[in-house]
C-alpha positions in Angstrom: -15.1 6.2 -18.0 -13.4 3.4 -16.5 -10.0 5.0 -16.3 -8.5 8.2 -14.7 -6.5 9.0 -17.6 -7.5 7.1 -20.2 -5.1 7.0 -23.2 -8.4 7.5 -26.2 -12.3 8.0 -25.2 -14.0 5.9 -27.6 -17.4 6.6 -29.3 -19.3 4.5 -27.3 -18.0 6.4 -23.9 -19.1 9.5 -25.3 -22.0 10.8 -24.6 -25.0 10.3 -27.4 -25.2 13.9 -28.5 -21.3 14.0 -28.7 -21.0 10.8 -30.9 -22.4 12.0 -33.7 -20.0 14.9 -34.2 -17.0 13.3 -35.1 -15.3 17.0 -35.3 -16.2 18.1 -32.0 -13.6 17.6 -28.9 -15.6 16.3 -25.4 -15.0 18.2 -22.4 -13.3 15.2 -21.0 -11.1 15.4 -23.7 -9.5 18.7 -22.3 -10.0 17.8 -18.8 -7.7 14.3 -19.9 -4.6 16.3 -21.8 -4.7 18.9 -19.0 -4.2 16.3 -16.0 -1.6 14.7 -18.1 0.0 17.8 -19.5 0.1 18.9 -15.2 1.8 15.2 -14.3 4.0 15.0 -17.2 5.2 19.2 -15.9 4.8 18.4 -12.3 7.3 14.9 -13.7 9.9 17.1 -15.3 10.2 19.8 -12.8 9.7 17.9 -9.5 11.1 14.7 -9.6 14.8 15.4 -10.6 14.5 18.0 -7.6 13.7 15.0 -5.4 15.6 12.6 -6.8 19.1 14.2 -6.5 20.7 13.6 -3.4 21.4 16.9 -1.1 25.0 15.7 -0.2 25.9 15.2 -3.9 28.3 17.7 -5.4 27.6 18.6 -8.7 28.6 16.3 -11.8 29.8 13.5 -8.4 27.8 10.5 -8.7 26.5 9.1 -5.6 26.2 5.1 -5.1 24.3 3.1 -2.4 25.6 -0.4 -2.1 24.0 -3.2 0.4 23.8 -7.1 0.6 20.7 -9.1 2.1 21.1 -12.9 3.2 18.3 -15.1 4.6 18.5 -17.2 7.2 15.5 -20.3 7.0 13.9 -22.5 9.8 16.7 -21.5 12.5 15.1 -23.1 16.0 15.5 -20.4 18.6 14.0 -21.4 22.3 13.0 -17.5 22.8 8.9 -17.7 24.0 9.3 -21.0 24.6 10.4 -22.3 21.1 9.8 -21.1 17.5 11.2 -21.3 14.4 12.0 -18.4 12.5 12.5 -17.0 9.0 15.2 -14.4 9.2 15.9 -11.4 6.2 18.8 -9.5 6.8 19.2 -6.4 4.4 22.3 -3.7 5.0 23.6 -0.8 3.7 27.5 -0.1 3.6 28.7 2.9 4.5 30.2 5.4 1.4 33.3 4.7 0.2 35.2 0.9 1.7 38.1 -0.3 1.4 37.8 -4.1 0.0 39.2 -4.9 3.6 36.1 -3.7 5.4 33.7 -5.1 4.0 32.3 -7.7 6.4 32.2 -11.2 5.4 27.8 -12.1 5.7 28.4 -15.2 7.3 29.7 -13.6 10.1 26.5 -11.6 10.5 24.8 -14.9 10.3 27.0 -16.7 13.4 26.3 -12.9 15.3 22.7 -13.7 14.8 22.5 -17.1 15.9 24.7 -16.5 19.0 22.6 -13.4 19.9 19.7 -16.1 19.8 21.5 -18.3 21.6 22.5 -15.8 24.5 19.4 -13.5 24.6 18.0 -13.5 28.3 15.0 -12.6 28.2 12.6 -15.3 27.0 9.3 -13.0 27.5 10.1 -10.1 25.3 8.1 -9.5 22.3 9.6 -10.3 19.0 9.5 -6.4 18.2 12.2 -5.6 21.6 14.0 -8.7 20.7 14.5 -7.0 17.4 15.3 -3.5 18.4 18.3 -5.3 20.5 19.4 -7.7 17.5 19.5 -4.7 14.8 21.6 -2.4 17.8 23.8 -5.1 18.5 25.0 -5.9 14.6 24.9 -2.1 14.0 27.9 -1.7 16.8 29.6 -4.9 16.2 30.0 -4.1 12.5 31.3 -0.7 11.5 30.8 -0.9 8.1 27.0 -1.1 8.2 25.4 2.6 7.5 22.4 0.6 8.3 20.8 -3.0 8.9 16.7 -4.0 8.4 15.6 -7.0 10.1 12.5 -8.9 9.4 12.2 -12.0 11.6 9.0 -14.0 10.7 8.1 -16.7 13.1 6.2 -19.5 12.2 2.7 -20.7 13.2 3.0 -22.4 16.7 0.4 -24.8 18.5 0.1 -22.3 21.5 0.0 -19.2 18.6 -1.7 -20.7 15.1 -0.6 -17.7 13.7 2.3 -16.6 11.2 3.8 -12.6 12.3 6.8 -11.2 12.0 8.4 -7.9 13.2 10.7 -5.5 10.9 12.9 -3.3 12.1 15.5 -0.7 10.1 18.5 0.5 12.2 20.5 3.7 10.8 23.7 4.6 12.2 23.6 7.6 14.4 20.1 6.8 15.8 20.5 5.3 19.8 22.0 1.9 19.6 19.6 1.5 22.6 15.7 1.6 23.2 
């Protein structure tokens, strides 16, 4: 058998004393409705126990909202020059006012000015990262949380793509 759960066992899997009997059920047979019969029980009882929220009152809907932008080939002079693929991903905070929400763009001009700024040129992409996701988690208070993945490009010196992610949640230290 090929498959864990296979959906039929044909003839020809069967063994050669069991193909013959066409009335007979393999022991494999049992063994496959059981396991699904215990994923499709462990399915109905587990997973709505899991999947509803702890903080949701019953018959309230909950809703997670977010917005992600990229920013491509943006020249940064940190260890000594690279150019860097940026993903920004953020979730809101429950329940904004239209007014609050902040505008992305502004996010992206934050980014490039912490680039721009950032003293130390000898940190690894990883600490310059932790700072970056701190730094837009207190400058925007409407973020419930921020994930950064900054992928830098191949370099002469380093032939070799990497990137660093990092998710911020609000309420964690703003600070390493």
């Amino acid at each position: 058998m090929t498959h864990l759960f296979p959906s039929t066992i044909s003839r020809s899997s069967l063994p050669v004393r069991f193909a013959a009997q066409t009335n007979r059920i393999h022991p494999m047979q049992t063994i496959d409705f059981l396991l699904r019969r215990l994923f499709v029980s462990f399915c109905a009882v587990v997973l709505p126990v899991v999947a509803v929220p702890s903080h949701a009152a019953e018959g309230q809907e909950t809703v997670a909202e977010g917005f992600q932008f990229e920013m491509r080939d943006l020249a940064v002079a940190h260890q000594g020059g690279n150019s860097l693929n940026l993903k920004v991903s953020y979730q809101y905070k429950l329940r904004l006012k239209a007014d609050e929400y902040p505008d992305f763009t502004l996010l992206n001009r934050a980014c490039e000015e912490f680039f721009a700024g950032y003293p130390n040129q000898t940190d690894f992409w990883e600490i310059l990262n932790l700072k970056l996701t701190g730094a837009l988690l207190e400058k925007f208070p409407a973020l419930a949380s921020i994930t950064i993945e900054i992928r830098v490009a191949p370099t002469p010196r380093i032939p070799f793509p990497r990137a660093s992610t990092v998710t911020r949640t609000r309420g964690q230290d703003a600070e390493r």
